[in-house]
N, C-alpha and C positions, 0 to 999 in steps of 0.2 A: 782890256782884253778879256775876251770869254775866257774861263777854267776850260781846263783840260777835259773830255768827258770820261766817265767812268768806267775803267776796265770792266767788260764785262766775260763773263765763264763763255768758254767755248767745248762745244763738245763736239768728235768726228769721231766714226769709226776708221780704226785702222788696222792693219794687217793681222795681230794679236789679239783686237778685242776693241773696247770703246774707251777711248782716251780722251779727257779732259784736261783743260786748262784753267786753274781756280786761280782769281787773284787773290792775294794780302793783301788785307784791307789795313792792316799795318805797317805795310811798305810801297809805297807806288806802285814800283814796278815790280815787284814782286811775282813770282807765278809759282805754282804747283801743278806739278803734271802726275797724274792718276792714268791706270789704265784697266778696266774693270773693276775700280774701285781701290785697287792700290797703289799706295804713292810711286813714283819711280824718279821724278826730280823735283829740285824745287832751286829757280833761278830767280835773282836780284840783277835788271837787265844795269841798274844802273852802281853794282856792287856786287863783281862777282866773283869778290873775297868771302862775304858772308857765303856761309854753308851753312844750313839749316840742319839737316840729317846728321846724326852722330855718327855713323857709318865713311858718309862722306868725307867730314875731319878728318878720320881714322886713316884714311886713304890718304890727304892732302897730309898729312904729318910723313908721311912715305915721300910722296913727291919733295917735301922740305928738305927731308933728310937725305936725299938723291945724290944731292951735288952741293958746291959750294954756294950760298945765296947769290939766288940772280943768274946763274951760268944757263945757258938754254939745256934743253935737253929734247933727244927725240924718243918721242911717245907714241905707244900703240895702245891704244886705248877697245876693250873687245866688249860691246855695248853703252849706246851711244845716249838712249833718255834727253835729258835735253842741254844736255852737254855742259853740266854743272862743271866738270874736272878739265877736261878742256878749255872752259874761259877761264878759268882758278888759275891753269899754267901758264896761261896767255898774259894774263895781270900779272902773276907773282916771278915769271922766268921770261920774260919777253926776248923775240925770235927764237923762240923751240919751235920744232920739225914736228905734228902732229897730225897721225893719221886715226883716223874711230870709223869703226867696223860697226855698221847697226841695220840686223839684218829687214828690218819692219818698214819698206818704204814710203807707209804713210804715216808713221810715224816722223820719220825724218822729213816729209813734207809738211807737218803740221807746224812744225818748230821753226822750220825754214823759213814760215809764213809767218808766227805769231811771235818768234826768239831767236830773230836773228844772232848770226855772230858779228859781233865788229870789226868793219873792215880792214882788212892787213892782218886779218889775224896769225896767217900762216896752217890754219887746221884743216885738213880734207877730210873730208868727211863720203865715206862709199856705203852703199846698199850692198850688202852681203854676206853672207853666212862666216860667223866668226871664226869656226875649225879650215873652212876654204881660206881664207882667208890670211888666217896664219901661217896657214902650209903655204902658201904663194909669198910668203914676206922672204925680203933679205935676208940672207944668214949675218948674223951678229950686226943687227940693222939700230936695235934698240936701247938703248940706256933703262928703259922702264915700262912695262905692259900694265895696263890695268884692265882688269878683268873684273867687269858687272855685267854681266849677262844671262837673263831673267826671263822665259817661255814665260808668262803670266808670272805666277809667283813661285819661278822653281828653274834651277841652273841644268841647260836641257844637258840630256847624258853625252853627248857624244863630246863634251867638255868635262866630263870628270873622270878619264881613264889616262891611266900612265901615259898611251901615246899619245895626249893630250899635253901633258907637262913635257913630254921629250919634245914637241911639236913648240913648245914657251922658250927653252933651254935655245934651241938651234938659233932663235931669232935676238935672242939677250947676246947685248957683250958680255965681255968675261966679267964687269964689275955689274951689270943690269942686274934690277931687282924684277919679280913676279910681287904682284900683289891683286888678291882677289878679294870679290866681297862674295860670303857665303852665310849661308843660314841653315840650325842646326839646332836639336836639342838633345839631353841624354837620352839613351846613352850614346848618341853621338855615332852611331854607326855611320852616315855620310862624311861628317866630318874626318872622322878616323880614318877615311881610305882615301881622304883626300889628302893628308898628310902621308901616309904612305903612301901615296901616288910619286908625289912631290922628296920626298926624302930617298926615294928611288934616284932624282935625277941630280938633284939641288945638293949643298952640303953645308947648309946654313938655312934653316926654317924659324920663322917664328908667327905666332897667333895674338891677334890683340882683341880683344873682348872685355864685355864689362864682367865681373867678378860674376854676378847672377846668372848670365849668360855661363858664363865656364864652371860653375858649383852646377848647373843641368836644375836649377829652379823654374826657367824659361825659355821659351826657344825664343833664339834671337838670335845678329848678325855678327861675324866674326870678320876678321881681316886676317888672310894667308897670307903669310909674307917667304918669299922665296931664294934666295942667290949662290952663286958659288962664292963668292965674296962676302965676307964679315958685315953683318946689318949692322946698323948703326943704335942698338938696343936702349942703352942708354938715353941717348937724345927721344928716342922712339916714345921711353917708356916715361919722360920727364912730361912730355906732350899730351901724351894720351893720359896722366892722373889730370891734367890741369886743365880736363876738359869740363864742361857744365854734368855730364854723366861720365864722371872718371872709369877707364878701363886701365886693362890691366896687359903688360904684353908678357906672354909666354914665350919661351926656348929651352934648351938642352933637355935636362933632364925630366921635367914638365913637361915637356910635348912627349919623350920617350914612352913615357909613363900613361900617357891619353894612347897615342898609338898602337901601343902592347902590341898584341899579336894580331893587327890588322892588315891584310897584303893588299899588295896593288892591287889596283881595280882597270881591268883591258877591256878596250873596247867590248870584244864579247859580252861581256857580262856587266856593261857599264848602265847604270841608272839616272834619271831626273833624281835633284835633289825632295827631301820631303814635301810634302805640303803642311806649307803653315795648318796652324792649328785655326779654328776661326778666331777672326778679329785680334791676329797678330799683328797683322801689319794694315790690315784695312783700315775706311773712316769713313763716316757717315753719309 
């Protein structure tokens, strides 16, 4: 039998910018999706428990800790990349309810074409704008949102203002967690209003970051974790040390203490998060 031939890079422009497809030349099937130059997923078509991204773990220790192992759960997921956490749910909770919001339609057609999903997976996936989006969802539809939604390299504004979290609250059951990936560095003025955004609605916060990240040595990406119901910290925080770049998860007084005297942030006056710094998150 001939070998297989050799994955090769693709590249299209799409809605955002110019997105590529690199393989792993250390995994098969491996791929990496960029878009201008920044990563935004990275899938294993034939394993896709592996998660590359320490962000990403950070997030799938959330989904873990969800429910009891194995129980489905339904998921709103608000940026879609190439749907790493979506097949992670599909593997690790099979028949969960999954809906991902990803507003870049050629983005979603490059994936469609080059990283499928596996059939039966149960996952819908729509073209459009996350805050629409969420406002049109069921009230108390969700067990769990997750939220990676990235304008180029930057969480557009009209997702960082309180009635963006009241907008999260309506669509969570009562035990549903928020969990977003965000990026931030000291002194942390983004991040600070996003926790008082969220501590506005929520009554249970927590932050999982690597220690260097939260000491404000480097910018780099955080996990917001949100619920009216008790997180599950412990399990959270046994996860996230025993990862290959151990983070740390913050709450109570820890988080009080970041927030200080930072008030919600309303549309009005609601911002894109920073811009990385160069060559934070880029590569070659």
């Amino acid at each position: 039998m001939d070998a297989a031939p050799e994955p090769i890079p693709v590249t299209r422009d799409v809605d955002c910018g110019t997105a590529k497809l690199l393989p792993d030349i250390d995994r098969p099937r491996g791929w990496l999706l960029t878009v201008d130059g920044a990563p935004q997923s990275y899938v294993d078509l034939d394993a896709p428990t592996h998660l590359e991204f320490e962000y990403v773990r950070r997030l799938a220790h959330v989904l873990d800790e969800a429910a009891a192992p194995g129980r489905p759960l339904d998921a709103l997921h608000l940026g879609g990349g190439a749907l790493t956490l979506p097949r992670y749910l599909d593997a690790t909770r099979p028949h969960s309810r999954q809906t991902v919001i990803e507003a870049d339609r050629g983005l979603l057609s490059l994936v469609a074409e080059h990283l499928p999903l596996p059939a039966g997976s149960g996952v819908e996936v729509h073209a459009q704008d996350a805050r629409t989006a969420l406002e049109a969802a069921p009230a108390e539809s969700a067990d769990i949102i997750v939220a990676d939604v990235f304008g180029g390299s930057r969480v557009p504004a009209h997702l960082t203002s309180v009635e963006y979290a009241h907008a999260a609250a309506r669509v969570l059951r009562p035990h549903g967690v928020y969990a977003a990936n965000l990026a931030d560095s000291a002194p942390f003025g983004f991040l600070r209003g996003q926790l008082a955004n969220f501590a506005t609605v929520f009554g249970h916060l927590a932050l999982i970051a690597e220690p260097s990240v939260l000491r404000g040595r480097r910018f780099g990406n955080a996990v917001l974790l949100a619920s009216r119901a008790e997180l599950p910290l412990g399990a959270l925080a046994r996860r996230a040390a025993g990862d290959a770049f151990p983070a740390r998860v913050e709450h109570g007084a820890a988080l009080r203490r970041l927030i200080a005297d930072a008030a919600p942030v309303h549309d009005a006056e609601a911002v894109a998060s920073p811009v990385p710094p160069d060559g934070a998150f880029s590569i070659g």
